[in-house]
DOLO-104074 format. One record per residue (C-alpha): residue in three letters; x, y, z. Coordinates in nm, 2 decimals. Layout:
// DOLO-104074
PT:ALA:X:Y:Z .
...
// end
This chain:
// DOLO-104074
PT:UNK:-6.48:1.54:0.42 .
PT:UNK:-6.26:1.85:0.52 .
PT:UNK:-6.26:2.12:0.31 .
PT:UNK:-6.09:2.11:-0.05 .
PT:UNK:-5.76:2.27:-0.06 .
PT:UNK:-5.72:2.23:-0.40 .
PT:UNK:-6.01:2.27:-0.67 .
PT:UNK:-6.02:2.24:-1.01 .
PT:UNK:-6.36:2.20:-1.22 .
PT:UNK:-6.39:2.18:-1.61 .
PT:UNK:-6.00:2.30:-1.72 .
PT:UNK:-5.92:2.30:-2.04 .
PT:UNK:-5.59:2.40:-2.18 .
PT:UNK:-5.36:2.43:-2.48 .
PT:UNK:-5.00:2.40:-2.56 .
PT:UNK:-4.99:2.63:-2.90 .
PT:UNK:-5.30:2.48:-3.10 .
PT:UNK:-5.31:2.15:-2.94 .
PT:UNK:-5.55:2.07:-2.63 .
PT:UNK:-5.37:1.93:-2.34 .
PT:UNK:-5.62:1.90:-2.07 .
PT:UNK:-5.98:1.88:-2.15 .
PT:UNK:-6.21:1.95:-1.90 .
PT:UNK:-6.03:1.80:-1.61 .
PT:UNK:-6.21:1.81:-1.24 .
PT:UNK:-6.03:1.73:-0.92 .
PT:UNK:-6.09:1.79:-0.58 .
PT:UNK:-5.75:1.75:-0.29 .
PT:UNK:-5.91:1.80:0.03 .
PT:UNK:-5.72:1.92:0.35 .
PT:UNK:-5.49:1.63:0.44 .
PT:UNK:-5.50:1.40:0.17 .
PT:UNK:-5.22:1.24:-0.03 .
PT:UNK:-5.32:1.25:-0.45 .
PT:UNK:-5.14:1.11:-0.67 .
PT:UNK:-5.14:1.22:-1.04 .
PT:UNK:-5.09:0.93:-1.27 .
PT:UNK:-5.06:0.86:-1.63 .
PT:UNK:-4.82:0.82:-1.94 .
PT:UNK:-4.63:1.09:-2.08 .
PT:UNK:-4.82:1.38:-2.25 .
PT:UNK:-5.11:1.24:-2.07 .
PT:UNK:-5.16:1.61:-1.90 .
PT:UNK:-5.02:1.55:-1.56 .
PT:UNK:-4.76:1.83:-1.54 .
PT:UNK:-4.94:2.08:-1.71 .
PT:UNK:-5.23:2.00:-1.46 .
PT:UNK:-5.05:2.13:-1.14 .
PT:UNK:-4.89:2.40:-1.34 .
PT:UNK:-5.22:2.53:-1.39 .
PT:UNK:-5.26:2.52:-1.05 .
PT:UNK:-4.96:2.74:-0.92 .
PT:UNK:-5.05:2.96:-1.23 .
PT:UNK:-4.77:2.85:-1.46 .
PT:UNK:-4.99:2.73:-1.72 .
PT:UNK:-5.26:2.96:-1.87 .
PT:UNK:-5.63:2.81:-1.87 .
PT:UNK:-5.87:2.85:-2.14 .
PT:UNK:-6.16:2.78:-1.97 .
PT:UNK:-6.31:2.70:-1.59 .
PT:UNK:-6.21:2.75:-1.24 .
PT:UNK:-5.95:2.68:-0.99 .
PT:UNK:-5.96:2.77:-0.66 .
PT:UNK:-5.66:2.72:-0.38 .
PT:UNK:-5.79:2.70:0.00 .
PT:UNK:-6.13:2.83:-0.10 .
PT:UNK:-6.01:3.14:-0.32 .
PT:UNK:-5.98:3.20:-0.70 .
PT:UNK:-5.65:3.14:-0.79 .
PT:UNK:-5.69:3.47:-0.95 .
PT:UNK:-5.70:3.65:-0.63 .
PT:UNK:-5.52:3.40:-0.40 .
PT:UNK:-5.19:3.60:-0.24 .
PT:UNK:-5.08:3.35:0.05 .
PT:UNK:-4.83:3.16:-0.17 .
PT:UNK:-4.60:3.09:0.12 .
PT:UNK:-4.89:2.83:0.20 .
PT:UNK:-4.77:2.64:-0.14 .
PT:UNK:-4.43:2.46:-0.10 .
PT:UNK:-4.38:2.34:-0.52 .
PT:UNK:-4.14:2.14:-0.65 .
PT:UNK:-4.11:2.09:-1.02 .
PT:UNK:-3.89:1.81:-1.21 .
PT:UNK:-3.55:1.84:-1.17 .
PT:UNK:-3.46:1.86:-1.52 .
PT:UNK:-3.66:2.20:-1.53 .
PT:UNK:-3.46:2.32:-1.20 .
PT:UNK:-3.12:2.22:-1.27 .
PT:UNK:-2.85:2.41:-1.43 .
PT:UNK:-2.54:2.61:-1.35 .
PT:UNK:-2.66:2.79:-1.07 .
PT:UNK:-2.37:2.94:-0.93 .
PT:UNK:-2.52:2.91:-0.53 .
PT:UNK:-2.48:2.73:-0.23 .
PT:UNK:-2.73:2.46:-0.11 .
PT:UNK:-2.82:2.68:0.20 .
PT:UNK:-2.89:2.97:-0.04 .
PT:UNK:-3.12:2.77:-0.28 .
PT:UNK:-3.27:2.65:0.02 .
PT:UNK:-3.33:3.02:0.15 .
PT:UNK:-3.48:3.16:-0.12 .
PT:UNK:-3.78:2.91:-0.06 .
PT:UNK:-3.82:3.12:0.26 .
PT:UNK:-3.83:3.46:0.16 .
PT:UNK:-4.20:3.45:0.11 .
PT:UNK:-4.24:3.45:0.45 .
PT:UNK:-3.99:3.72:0.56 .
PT:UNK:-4.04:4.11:0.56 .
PT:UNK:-3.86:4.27:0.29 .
PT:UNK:-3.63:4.00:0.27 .
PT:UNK:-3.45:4.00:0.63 .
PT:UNK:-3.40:3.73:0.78 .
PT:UNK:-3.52:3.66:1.17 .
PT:UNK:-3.42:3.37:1.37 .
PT:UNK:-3.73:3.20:1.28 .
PT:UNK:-3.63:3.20:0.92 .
PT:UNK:-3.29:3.07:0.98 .
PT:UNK:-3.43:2.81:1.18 .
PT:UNK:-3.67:2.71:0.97 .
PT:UNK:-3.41:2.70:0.66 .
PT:UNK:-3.20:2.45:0.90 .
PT:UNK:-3.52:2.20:0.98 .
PT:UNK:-3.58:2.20:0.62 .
PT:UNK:-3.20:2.09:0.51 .
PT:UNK:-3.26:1.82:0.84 .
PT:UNK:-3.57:1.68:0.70 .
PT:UNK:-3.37:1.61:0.35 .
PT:UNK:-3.07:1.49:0.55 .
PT:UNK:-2.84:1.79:0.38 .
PT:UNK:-2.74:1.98:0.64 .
PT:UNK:-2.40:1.92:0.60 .
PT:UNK:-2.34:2.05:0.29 .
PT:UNK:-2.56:2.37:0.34 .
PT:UNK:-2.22:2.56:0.22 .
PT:UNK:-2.16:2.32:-0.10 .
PT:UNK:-2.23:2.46:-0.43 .
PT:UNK:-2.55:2.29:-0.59 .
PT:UNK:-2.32:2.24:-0.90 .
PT:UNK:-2.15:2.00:-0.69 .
PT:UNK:-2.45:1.79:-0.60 .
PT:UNK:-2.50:1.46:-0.76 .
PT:UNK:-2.90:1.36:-0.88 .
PT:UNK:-3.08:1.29:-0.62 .
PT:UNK:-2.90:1.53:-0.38 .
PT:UNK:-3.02:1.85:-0.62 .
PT:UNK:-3.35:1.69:-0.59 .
PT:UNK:-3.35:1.69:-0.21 .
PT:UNK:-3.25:2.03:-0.20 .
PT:UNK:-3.53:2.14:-0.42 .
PT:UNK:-3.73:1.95:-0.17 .
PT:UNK:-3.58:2.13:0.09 .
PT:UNK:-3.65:2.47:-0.06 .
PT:UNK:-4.01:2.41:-0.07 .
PT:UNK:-4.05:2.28:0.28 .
PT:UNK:-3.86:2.65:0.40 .
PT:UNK:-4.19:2.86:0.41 .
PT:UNK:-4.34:2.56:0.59 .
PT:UNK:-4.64:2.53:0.36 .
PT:UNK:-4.98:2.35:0.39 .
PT:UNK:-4.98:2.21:0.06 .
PT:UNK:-4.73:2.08:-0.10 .
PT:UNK:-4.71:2.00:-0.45 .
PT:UNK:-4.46:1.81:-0.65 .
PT:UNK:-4.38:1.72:-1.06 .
PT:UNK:-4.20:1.37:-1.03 .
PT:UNK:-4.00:1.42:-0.74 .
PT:UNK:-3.86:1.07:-0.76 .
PT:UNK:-3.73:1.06:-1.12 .
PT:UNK:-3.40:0.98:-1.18 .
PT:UNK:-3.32:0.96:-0.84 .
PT:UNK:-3.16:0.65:-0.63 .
PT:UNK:-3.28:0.47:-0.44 .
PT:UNK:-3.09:0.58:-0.10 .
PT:UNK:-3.23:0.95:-0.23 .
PT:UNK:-3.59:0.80:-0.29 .
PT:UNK:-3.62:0.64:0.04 .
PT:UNK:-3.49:1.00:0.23 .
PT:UNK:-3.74:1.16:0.01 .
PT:UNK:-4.03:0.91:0.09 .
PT:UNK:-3.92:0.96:0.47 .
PT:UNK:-3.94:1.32:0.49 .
PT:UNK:-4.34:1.32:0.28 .
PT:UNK:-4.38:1.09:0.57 .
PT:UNK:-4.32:1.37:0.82 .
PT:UNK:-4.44:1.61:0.67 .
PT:UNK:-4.82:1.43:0.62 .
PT:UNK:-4.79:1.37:0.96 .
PT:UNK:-4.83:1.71:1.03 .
PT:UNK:-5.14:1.75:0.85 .
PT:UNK:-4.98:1.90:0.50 .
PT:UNK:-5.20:1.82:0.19 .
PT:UNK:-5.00:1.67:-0.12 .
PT:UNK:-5.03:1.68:-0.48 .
PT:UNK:-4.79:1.46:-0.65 .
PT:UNK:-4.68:1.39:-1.05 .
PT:UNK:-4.55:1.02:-1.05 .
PT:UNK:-4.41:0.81:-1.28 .
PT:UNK:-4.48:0.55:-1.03 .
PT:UNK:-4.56:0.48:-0.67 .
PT:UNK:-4.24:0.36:-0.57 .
PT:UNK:-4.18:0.37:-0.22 .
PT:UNK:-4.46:0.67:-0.18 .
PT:UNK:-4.70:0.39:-0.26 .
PT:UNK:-4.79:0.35:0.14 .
PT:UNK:-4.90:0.73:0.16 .
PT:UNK:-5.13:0.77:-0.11 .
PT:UNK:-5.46:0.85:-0.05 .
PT:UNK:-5.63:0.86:-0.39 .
PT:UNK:-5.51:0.81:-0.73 .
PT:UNK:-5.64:1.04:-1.01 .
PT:UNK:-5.53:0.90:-1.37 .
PT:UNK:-5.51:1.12:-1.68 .
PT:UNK:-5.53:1.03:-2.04 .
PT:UNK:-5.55:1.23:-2.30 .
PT:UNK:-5.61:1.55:-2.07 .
PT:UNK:-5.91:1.39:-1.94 .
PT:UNK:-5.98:1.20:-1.58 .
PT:UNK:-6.02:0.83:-1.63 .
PT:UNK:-6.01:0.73:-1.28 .
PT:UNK:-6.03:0.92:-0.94 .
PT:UNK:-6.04:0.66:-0.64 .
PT:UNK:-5.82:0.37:-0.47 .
PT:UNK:-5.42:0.38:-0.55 .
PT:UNK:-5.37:0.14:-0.90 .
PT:UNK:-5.26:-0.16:-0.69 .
PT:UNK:-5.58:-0.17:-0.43 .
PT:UNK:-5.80:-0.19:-0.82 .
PT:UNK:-5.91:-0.54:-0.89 .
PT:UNK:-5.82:-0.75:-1.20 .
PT:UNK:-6.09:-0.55:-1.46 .
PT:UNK:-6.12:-0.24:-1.60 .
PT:UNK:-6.16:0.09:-1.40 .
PT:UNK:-6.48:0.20:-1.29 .
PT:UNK:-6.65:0.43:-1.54 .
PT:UNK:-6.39:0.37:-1.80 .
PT:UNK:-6.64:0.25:-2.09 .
PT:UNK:-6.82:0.61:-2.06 .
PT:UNK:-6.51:0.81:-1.94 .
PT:UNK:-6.28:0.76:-2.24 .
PT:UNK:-6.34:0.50:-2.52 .
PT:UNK:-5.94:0.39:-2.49 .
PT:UNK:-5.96:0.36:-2.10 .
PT:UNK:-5.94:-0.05:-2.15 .
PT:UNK:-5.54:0.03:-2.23 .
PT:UNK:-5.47:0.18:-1.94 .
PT:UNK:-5.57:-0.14:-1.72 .
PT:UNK:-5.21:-0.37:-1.74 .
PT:UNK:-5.01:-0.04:-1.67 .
PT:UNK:-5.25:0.08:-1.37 .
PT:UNK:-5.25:-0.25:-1.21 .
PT:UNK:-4.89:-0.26:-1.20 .
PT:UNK:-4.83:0.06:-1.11 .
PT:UNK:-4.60:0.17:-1.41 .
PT:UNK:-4.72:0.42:-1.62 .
PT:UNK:-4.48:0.44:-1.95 .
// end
């Protein structure tokens, strides 16, 4: 196995009074495609907020490319894309600006090089927005402000990517783009974390499924669909309402 790039062991956390995730574990090693499943409230988002520091944790450890979190300064190496709902909004901006911003980690005091510029323009190619790199975002319709916020995290050219439902409420012209440029982008070796809804077209790329319920880890193995017709392994001494999960995780809809 290659080394984790990603590594979270016994987080707990809490939303005002009330626990959200209780003790979770998970391992993404270099390369692999994860998938964070489960209903809503389940934990999911919280989860990789904690892991790009957005969330306090109570207790436990997380560690990003073998560092403490704590101490970890090479964000440029995280490309993150939250929902859109949390990113959208009158932002008075053009598409190539948004799309810059994502690359300023990388520059020196904020000047831009050719390399930059270029990399800004491979990033608006991969989302298939390069044409409207002078719009302004307000103008965008759903699923192209979600390919721009895709596009802004692929601008520092990161090693890890991670992303909070990137397919929700998108169509499904925008959904297959999307799906097209994760493909790329795993072919390049880039380690993904992803909050879905469902597997959707992304289904293909996923490497292992982790489930949450409750804030706790009640399965960590084969996509939903590639599980047979009973209950998950470990279920009955994971979580005592794991049973309800199977019809949704067979299917691959989590409501």
């Amino acid at each position: 196995m290659t080394e984790p790039v990603i590594s979270l062991r016994g987080i707990r956390a809490e939303l005002g009074s009330r626990p959200v995730l209780r003790g979770i574990d998970l391992t993404v090693h270099r390369g692999e495609v994860v998938a964070l499943l489960g209903a809503n409230g389940s934990g999911k988002s919280t989860a990789v907020r904690s892991v790009i520091g957005q969330v306090p944790v109570s207790s436990g450890e997380i560690e990003l490319f073998g560092t403490d979190r704590r101490r970890f300064r090479d964000w440029h190496r995280v490309g993150y894309v939250p929902q859109r709902t949390t990113a959208a909004g009158g932002v008075p901006a053009t598409v190539g600006e948004v799309v810059s911003s994502g690359r300023l980690s990388r520059t020196r005091f904020g000047l831009f090089r050719k390399a930059d510029h270029e990399a800004v323009r491979r990033a608006l190619d991969l989302v298939g927005m390069a044409d409207r790199a002078k719009d302004s975002v307000g103008a965008l319709s759903g699923g192209q402000h979600q390919r721009v916020l895709i596009a802004r995290a692929l601008a520092p050219e990161p090693d890890l990517l991670i992303m909070d439902e990137p397919m929700a409420g998108v169509d499904l012209a925008s959904q297959e783009v999307l799906a097209q440029t994760l493909r790329e982008q795993v072919s390049q070796g880039s380690t993904v974390l992803l909050v879905l809804h469902e597997l959707g077209p992304l289904e293909p790329l996923i490497d292992r499924a982790v489930v949450l319920r409750d804030g706790c880890v009640v399965h960590d193995g084969p996509p939903p669909k590639a599980v047979g017709q009973h209950a998950l392994p470990g279920h009955d001494h994971v979580h005592p309402h794991a049973a309800h999960d199977a019809e949704p995780i067979r299917t691959g809809l989590l409501s």
